[in-house]
Backbone as CSV, one residue per row, in Angstrom:
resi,resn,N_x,N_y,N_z,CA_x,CA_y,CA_z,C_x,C_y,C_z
1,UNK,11.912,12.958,-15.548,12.688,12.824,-14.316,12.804,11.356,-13.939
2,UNK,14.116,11.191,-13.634,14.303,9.342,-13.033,14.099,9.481,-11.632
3,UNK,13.330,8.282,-11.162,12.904,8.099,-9.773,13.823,7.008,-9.490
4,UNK,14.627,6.890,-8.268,14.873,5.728,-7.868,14.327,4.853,-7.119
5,UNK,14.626,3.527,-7.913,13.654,2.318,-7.281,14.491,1.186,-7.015
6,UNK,14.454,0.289,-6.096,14.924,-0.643,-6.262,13.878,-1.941,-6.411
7,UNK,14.343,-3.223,-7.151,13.849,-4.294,-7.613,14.148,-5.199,-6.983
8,UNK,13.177,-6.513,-6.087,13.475,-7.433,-5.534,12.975,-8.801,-6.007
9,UNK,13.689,-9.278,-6.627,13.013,-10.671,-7.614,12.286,-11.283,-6.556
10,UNK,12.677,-11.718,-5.396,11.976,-12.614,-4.490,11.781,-12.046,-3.009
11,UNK,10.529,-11.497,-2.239,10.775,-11.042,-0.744,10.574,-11.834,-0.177
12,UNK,11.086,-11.925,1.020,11.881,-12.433,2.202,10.337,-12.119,3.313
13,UNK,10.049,-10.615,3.017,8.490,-10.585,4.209,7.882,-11.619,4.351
14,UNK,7.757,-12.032,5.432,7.006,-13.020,6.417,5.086,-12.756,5.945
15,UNK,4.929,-11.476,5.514,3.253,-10.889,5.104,3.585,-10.670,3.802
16,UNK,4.123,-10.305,2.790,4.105,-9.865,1.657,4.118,-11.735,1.195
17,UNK,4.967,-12.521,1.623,5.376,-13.605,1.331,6.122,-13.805,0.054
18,UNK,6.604,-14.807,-1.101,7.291,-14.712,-1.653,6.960,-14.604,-3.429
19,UNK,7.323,-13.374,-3.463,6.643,-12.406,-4.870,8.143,-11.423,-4.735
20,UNK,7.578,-10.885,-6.335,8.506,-9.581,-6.818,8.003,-8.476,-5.795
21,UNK,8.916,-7.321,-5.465,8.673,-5.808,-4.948,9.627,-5.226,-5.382
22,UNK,9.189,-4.319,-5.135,9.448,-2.730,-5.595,9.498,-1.942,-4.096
23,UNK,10.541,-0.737,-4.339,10.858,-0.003,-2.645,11.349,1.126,-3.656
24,UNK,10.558,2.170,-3.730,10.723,3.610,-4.200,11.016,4.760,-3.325
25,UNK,12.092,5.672,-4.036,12.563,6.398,-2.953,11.369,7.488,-2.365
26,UNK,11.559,7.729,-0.782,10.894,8.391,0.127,10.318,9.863,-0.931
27,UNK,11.075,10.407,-1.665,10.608,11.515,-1.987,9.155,11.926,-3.163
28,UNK,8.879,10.625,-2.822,7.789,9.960,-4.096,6.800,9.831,-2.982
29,UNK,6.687,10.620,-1.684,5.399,10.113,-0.460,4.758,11.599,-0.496
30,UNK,3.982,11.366,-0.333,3.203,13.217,-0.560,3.506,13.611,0.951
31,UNK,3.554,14.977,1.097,3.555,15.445,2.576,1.797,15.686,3.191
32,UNK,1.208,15.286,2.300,-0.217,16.162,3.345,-0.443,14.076,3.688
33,UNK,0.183,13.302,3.485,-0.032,11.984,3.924,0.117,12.055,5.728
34,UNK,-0.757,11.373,6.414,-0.621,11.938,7.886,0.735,11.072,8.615
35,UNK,0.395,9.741,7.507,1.684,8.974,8.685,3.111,9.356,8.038
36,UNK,3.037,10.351,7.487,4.520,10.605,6.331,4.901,11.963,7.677
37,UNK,6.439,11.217,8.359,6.979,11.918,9.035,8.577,12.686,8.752
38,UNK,8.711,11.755,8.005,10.234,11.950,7.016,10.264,13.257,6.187
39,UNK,9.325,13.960,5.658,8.792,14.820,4.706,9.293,16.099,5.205
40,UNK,10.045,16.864,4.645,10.563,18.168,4.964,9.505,19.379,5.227
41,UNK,8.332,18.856,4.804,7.380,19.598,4.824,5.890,18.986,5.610
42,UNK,6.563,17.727,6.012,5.234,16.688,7.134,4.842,17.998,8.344
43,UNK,3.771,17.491,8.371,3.261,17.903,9.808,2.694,17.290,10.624
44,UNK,2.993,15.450,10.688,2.329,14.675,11.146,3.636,14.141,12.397
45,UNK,2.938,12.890,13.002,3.522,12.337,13.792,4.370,11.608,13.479
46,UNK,3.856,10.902,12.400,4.459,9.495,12.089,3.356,8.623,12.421
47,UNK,3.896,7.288,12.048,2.818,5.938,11.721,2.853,5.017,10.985
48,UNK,3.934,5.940,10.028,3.835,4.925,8.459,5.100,3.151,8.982
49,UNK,4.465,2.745,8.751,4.798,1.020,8.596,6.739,0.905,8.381
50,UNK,6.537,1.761,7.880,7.995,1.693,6.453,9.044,2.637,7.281
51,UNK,8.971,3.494,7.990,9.545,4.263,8.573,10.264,3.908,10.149
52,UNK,10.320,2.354,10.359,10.963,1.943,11.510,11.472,0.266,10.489
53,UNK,12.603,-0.035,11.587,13.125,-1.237,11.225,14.266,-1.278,10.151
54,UNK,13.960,-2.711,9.734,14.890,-3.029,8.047,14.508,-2.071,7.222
55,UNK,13.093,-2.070,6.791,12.725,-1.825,5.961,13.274,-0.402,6.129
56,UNK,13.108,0.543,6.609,13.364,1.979,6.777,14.650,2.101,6.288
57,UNK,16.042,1.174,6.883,17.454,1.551,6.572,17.124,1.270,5.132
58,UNK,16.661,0.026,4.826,16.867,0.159,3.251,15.930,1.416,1.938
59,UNK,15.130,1.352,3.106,13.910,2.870,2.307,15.475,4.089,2.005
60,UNK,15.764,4.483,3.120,16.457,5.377,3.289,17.509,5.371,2.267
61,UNK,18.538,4.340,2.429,19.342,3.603,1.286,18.974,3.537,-0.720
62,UNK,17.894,3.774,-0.512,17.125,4.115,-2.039,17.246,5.354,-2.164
63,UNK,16.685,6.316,-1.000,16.215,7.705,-0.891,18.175,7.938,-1.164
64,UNK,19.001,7.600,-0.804,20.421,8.367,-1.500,21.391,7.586,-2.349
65,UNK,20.231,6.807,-2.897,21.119,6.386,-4.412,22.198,5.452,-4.053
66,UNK,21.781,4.571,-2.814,23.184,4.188,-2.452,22.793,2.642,-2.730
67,UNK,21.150,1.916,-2.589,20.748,0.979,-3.304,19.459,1.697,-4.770
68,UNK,19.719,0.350,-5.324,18.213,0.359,-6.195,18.969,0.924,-7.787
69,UNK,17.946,0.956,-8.512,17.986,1.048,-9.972,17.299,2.521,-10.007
70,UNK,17.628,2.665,-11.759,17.114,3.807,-12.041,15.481,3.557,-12.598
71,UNK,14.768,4.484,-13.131,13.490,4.232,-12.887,13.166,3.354,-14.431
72,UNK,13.746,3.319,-15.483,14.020,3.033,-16.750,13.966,1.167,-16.156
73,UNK,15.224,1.047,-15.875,16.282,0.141,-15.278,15.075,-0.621,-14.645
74,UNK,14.496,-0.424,-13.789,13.467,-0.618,-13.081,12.306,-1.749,-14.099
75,UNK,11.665,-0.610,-14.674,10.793,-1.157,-16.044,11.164,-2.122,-16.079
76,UNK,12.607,-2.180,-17.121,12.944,-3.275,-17.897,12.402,-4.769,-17.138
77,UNK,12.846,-4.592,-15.695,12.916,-5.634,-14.820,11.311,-5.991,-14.867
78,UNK,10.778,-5.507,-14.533,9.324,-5.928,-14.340,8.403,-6.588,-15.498
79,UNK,8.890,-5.371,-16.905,8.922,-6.394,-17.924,9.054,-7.552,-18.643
80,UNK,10.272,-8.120,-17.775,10.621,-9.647,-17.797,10.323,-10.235,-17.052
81,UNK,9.068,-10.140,-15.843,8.595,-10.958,-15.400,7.633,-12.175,-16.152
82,UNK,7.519,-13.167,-15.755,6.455,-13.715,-16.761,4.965,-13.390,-16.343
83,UNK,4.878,-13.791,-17.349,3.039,-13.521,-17.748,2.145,-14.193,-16.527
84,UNK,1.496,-13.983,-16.184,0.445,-13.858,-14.829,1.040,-13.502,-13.615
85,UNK,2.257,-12.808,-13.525,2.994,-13.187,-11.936,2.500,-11.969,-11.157
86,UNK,1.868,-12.354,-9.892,1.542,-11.371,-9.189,2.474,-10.507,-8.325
87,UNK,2.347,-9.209,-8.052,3.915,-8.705,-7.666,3.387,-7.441,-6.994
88,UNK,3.964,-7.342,-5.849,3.756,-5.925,-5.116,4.782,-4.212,-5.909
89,UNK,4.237,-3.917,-6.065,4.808,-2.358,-6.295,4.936,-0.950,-5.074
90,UNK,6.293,-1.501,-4.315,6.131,-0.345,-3.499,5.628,-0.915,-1.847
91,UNK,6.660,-1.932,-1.770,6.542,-1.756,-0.428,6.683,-0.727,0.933
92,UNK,7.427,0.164,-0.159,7.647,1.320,0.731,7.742,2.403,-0.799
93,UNK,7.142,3.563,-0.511,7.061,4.522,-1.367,5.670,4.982,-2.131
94,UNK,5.753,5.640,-2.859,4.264,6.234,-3.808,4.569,6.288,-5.245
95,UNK,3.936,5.814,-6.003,3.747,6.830,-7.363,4.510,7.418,-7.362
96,UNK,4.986,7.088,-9.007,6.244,7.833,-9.511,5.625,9.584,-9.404
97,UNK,6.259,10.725,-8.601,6.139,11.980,-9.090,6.592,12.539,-7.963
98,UNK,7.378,13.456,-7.460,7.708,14.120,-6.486,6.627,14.429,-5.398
99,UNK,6.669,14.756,-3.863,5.702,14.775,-3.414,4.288,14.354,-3.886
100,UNK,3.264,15.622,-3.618,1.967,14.879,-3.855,1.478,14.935,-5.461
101,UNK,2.293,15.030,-6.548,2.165,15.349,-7.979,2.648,13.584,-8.275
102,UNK,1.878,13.398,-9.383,1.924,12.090,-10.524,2.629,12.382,-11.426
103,UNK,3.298,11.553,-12.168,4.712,11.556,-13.169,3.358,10.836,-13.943
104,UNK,2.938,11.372,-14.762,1.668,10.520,-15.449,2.566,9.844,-16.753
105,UNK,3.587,10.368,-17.467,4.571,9.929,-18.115,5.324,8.694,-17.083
106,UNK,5.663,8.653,-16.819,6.704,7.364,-15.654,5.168,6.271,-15.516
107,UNK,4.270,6.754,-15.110,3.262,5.964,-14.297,2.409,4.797,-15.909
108,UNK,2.461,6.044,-16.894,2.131,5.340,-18.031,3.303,4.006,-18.477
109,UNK,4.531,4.115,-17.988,5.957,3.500,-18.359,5.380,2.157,-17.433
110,UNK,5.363,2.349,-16.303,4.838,1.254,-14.983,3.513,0.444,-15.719
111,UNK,2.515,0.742,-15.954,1.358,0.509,-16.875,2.105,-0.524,-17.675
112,UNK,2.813,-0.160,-18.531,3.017,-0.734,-20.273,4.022,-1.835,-19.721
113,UNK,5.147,-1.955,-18.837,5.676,-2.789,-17.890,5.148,-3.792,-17.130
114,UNK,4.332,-4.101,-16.182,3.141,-4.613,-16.158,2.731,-5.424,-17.119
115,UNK,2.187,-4.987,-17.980,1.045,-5.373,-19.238,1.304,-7.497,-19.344
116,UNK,-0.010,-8.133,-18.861,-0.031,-9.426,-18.815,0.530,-10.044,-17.029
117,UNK,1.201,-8.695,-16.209,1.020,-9.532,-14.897,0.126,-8.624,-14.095
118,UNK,0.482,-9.044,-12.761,-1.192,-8.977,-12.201,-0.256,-8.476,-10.963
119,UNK,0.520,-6.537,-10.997,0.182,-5.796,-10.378,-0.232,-5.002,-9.519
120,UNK,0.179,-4.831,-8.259,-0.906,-4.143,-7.829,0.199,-3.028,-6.554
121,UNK,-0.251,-2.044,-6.366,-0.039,-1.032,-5.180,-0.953,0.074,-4.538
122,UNK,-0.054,0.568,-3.802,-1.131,1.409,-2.809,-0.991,3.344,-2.668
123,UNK,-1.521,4.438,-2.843,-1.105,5.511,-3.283,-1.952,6.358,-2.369
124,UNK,-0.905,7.540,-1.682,-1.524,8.397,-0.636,-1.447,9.669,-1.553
125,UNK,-1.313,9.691,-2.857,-1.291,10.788,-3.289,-2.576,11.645,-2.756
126,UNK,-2.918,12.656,-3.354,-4.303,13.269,-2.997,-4.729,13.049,-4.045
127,UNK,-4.512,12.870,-5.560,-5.410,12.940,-6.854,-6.263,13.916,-6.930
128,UNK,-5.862,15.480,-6.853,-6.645,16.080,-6.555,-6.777,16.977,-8.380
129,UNK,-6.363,16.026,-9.201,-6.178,16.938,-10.700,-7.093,16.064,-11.306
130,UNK,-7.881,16.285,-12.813,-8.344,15.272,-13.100,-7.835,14.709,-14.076
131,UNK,-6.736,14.662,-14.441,-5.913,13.915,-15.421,-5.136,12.946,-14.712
132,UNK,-5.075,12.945,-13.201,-4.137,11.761,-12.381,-5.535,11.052,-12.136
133,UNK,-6.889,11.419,-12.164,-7.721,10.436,-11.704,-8.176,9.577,-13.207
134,UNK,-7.763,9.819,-13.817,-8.105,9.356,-15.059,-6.630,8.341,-15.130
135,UNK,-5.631,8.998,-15.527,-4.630,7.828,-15.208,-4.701,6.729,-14.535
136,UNK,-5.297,6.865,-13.028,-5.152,6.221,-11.798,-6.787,4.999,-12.724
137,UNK,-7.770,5.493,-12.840,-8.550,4.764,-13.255,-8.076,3.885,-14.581
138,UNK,-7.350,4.442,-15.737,-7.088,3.676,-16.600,-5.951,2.674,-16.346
139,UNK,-5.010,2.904,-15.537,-4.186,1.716,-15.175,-4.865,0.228,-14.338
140,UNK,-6.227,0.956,-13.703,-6.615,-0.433,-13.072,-7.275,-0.991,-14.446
141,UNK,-7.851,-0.137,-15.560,-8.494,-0.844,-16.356,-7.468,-1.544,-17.152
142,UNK,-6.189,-1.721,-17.214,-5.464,-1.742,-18.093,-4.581,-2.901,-17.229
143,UNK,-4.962,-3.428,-16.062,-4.434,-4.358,-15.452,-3.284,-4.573,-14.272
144,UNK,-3.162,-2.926,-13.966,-2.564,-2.570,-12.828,-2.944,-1.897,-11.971
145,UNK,-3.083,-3.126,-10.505,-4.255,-2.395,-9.666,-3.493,-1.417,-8.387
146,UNK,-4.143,0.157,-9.143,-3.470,1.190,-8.141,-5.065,1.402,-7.350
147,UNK,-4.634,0.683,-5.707,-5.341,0.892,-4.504,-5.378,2.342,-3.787
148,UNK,-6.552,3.361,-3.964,-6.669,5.012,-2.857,-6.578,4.108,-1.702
149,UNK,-5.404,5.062,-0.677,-5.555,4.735,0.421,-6.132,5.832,1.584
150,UNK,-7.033,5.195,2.008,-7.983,5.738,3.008,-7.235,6.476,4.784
151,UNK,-7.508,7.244,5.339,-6.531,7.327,6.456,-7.582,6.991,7.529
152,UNK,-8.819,6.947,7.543,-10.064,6.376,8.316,-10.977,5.906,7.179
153,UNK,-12.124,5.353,7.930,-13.199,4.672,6.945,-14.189,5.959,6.595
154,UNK,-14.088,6.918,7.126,-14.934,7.962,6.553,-13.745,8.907,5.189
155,UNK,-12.778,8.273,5.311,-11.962,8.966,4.323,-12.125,8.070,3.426
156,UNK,-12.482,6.449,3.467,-12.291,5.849,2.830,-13.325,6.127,1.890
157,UNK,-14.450,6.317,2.332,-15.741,6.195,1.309,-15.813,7.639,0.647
158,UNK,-15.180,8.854,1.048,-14.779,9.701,0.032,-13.578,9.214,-1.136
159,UNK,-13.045,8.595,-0.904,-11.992,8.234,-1.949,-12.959,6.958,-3.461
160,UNK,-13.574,5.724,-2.416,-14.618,5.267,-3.348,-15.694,5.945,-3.885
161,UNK,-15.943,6.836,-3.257,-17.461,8.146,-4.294,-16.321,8.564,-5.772
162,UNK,-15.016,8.777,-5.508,-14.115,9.237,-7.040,-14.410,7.732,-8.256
163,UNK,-15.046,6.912,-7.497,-15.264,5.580,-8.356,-13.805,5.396,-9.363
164,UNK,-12.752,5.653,-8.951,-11.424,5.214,-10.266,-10.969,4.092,-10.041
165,UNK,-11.421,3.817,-8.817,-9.924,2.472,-8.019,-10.508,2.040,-6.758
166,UNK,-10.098,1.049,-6.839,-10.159,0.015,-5.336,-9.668,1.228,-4.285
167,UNK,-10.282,0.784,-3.134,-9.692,1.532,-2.344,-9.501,0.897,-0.723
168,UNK,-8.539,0.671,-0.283,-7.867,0.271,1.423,-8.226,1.128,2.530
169,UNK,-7.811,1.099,3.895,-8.239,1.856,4.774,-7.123,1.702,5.987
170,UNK,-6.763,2.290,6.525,-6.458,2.100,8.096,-7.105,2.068,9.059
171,UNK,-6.997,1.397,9.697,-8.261,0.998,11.012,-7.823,0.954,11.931
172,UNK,-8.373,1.453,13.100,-8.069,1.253,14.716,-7.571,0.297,15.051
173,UNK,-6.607,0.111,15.946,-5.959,-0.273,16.238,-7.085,-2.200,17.630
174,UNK,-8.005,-1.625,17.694,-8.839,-2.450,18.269,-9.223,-3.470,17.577
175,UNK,-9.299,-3.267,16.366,-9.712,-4.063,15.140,-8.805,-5.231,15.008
176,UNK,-7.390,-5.029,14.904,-6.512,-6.332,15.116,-6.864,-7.270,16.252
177,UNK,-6.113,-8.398,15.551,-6.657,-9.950,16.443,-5.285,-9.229,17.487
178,UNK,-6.149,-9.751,18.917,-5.325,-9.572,20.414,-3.822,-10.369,19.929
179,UNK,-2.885,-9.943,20.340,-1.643,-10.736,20.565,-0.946,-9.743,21.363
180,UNK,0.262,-11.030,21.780,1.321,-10.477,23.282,2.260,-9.525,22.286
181,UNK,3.197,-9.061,23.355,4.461,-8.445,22.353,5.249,-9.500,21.769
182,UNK,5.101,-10.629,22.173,5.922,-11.220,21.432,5.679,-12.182,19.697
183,UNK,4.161,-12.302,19.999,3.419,-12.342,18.620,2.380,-13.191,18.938
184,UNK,2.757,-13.523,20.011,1.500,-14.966,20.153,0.038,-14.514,20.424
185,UNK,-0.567,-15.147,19.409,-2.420,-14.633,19.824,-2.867,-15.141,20.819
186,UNK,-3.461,-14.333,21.479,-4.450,-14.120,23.036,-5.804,-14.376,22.963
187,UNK,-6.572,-14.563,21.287,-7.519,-14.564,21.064,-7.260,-15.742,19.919
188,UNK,-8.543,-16.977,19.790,-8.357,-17.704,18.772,-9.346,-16.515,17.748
189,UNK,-9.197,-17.958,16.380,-9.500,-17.070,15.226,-10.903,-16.730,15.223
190,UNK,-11.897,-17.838,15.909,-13.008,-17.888,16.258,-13.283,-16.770,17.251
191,UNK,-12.885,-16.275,18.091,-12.816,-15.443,18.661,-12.660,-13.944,18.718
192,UNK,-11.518,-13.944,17.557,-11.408,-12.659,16.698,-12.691,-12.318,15.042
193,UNK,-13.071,-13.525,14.934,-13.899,-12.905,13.711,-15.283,-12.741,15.028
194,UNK,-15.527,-13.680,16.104,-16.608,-13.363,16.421,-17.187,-11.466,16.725
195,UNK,-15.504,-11.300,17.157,-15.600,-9.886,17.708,-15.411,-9.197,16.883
196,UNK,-14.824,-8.991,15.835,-14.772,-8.277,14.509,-16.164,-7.909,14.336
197,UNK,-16.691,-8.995,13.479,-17.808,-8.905,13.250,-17.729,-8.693,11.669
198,UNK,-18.407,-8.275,11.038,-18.625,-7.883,9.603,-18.570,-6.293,9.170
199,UNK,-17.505,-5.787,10.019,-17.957,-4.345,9.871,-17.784,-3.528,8.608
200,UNK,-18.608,-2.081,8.500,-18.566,-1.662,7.284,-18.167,0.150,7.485
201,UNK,-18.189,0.503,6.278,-17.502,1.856,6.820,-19.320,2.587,6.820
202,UNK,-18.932,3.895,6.978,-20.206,4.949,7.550,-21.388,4.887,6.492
203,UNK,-20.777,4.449,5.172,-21.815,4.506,3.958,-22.369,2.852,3.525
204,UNK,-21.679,2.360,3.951,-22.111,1.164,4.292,-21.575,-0.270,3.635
205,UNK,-20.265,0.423,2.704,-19.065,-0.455,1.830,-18.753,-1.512,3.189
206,UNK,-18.434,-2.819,2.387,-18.056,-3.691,3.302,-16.685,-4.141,3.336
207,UNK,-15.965,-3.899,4.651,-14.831,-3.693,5.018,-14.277,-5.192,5.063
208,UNK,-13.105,-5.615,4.614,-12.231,-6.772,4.440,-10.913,-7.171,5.003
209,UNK,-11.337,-7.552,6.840,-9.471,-7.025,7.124,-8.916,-8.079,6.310
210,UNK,-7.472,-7.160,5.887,-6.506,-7.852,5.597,-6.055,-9.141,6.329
211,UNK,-6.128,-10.144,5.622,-6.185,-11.851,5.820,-4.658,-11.812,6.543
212,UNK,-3.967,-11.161,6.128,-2.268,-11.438,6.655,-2.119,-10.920,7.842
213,UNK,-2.716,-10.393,8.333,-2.962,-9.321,9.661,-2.720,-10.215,10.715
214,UNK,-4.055,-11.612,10.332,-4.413,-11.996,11.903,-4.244,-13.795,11.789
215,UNK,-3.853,-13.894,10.594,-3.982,-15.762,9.873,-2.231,-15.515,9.658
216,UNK,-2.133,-16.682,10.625,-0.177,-17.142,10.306,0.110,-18.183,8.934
217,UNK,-1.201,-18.684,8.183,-0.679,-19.028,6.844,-0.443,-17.961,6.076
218,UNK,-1.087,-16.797,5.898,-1.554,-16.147,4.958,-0.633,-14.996,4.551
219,UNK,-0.641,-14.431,3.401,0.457,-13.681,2.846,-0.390,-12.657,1.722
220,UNK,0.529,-11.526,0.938,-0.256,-10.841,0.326,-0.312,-12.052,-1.151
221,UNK,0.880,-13.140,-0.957,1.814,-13.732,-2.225,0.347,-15.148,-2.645
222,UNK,-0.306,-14.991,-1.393,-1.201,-16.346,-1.268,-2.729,-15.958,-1.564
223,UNK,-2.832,-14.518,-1.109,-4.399,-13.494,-1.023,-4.465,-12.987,-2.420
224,UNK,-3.584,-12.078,-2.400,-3.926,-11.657,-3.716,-5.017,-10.667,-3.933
225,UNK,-5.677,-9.995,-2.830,-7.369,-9.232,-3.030,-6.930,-7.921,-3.359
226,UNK,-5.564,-7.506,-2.785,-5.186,-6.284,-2.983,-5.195,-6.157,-4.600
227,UNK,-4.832,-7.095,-5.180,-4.686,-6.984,-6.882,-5.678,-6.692,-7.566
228,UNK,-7.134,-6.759,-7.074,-8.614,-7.434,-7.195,-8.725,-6.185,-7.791
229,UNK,-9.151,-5.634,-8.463,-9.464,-3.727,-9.153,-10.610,-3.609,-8.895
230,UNK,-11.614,-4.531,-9.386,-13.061,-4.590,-9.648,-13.372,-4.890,-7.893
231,UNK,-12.893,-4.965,-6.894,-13.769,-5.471,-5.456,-14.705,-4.196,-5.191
232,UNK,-15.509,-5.087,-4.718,-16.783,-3.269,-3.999,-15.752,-3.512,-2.578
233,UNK,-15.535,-4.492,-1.613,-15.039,-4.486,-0.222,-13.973,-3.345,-0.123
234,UNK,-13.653,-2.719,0.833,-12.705,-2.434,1.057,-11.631,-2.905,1.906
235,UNK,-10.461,-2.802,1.715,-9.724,-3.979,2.670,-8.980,-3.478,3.703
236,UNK,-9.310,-3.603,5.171,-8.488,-2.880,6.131,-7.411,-3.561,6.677
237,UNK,-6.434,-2.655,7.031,-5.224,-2.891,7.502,-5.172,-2.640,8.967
238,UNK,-5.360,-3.156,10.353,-5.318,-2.635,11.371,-4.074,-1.785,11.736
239,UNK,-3.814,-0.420,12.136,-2.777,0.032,13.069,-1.641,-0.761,13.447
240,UNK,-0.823,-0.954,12.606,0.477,-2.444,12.586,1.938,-1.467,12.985
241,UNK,2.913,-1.918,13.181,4.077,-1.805,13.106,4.623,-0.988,14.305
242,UNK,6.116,-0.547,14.686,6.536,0.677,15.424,5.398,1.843,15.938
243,UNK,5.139,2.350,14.671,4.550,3.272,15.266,2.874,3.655,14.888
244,UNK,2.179,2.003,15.452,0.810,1.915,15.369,0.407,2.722,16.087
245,UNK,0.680,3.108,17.486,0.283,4.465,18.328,-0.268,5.507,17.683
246,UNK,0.737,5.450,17.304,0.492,6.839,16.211,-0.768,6.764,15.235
247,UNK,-0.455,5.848,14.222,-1.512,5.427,13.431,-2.951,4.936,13.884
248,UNK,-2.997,4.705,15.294,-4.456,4.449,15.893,-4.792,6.048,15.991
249,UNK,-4.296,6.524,16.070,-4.919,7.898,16.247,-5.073,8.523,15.052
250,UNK,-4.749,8.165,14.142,-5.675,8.557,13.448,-6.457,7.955,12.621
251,UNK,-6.286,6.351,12.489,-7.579,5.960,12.317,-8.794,5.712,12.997
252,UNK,-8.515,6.700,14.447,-9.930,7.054,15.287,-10.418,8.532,14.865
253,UNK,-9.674,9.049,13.641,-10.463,10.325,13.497,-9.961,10.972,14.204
């Protein structure tokens, strides 16, 4: 089955900063995902990042074939990247496979595409087969780092006990550095790590907010940790975008 994807030699995101992406169509998001509201079969609120703004018209715009490449088409492109280039996969979307199922064929294609750059994305699948956790583990060994994403930190450290893959988190919304609506921080940086603190999830993995979150140099294009396969940290994302509301609630459990 061809998935549609579209290919962006250079992004424009202000946080992703300037690297290759990838934007896969919506029907590649599992429905038991909580912030997946688009889903004919969701039963959530909403939350997801990707589902308000630019990004959404153009998500949407993939989802009917009206931008983006075919999933082949796709490959090729990534293939000709050069050798070490670090590159997001999927600023918006999941793993090649319809809802919450893996295209372990397509995902092996993504793998061999890849091969010599440095990879990396984020997957709400459930992995609940053990031939996608084996996939999912051999692509990080193989140099493409597919990140479990956590929907709290007690989800998170069930996803690291599967030991296959790095794994991310969503975090309360308290956790982000203070700022106005208009962006300006209310809190210096000294101020925000004082109150942070070093926190860790329930088992006692040590949590890594995301550097782009709360630092106006910083980018995923400059960090790079998401790529990291081998990290014990896990790296949190505070409750961001439209509809963080939403998403604080459920990264309070």
């Amino acid at each position: 089955m061809s998935y549609q994807i579209a290919f962006t030699a250079m992004s424009t995101n202000v946080k992703t900063g300037r690297m290759p992406v990838t934007t896969t169509e919506p029907d590649t998001c599992p429905a038991t995902c909580p912030f997946n509201s688009h889903h004919a079969n969701a039963t959530s609120e909403g939350g997801c990042y990707a589902e308000a703004g630019p990004l959404a018209l153009f998500w949407r715009k993939v989802g009917e074939r009206k931008a983006g490449l075919s999933w082949s088409e796709a490959m090729s492109k990534i293939a000709a990247l050069p050798k070490g280039t670090l590159w997001r996969h999927n600023q918006a979307g999941d793993l090649p496979g319809i809802d919450g199922a893996i295209d372990l064929y397509a995902l092996a294609s993504l793998v061999k595409a890849n091969k010599g750059k440095r990879g990396f994305t984020f997957t709400h699948k459930p992995v609940a087969i053990a031939s996608e956790r084996e996939a999912i583990s051999q692509a990080n060994a193989s140099g493409f780092t597919i990140n479990l994403s956590g929907n709290t930190l007690e989800h998170a450290d069930e996803l690291a006990d599967l030991a296959i893959a790095p794994v991310v988190s969503v975090l309360p919304l308290d956790m982000a550095r203070k700022a106005d609506r208009s962006g300006q921080w209310l809190e210096t940086l000294a101020e925000y790590r004082a109150r942070v603190g070093k926190p860790k999830t329930p088992k006692g993995k040590p949590v890594t907010v995301c550097p782009a979150t709360y630092q106006d140099d910083m980018s995923c294009a400059r960090c790079g940790l998401c790529s990291v396969a081998n990290r014990r940290a896990v790296v949190g994302f505070p409750a961001h975008g439209n509809g963080k509301r939403k998403a604080d609630i459920i990264a309070n459990g």
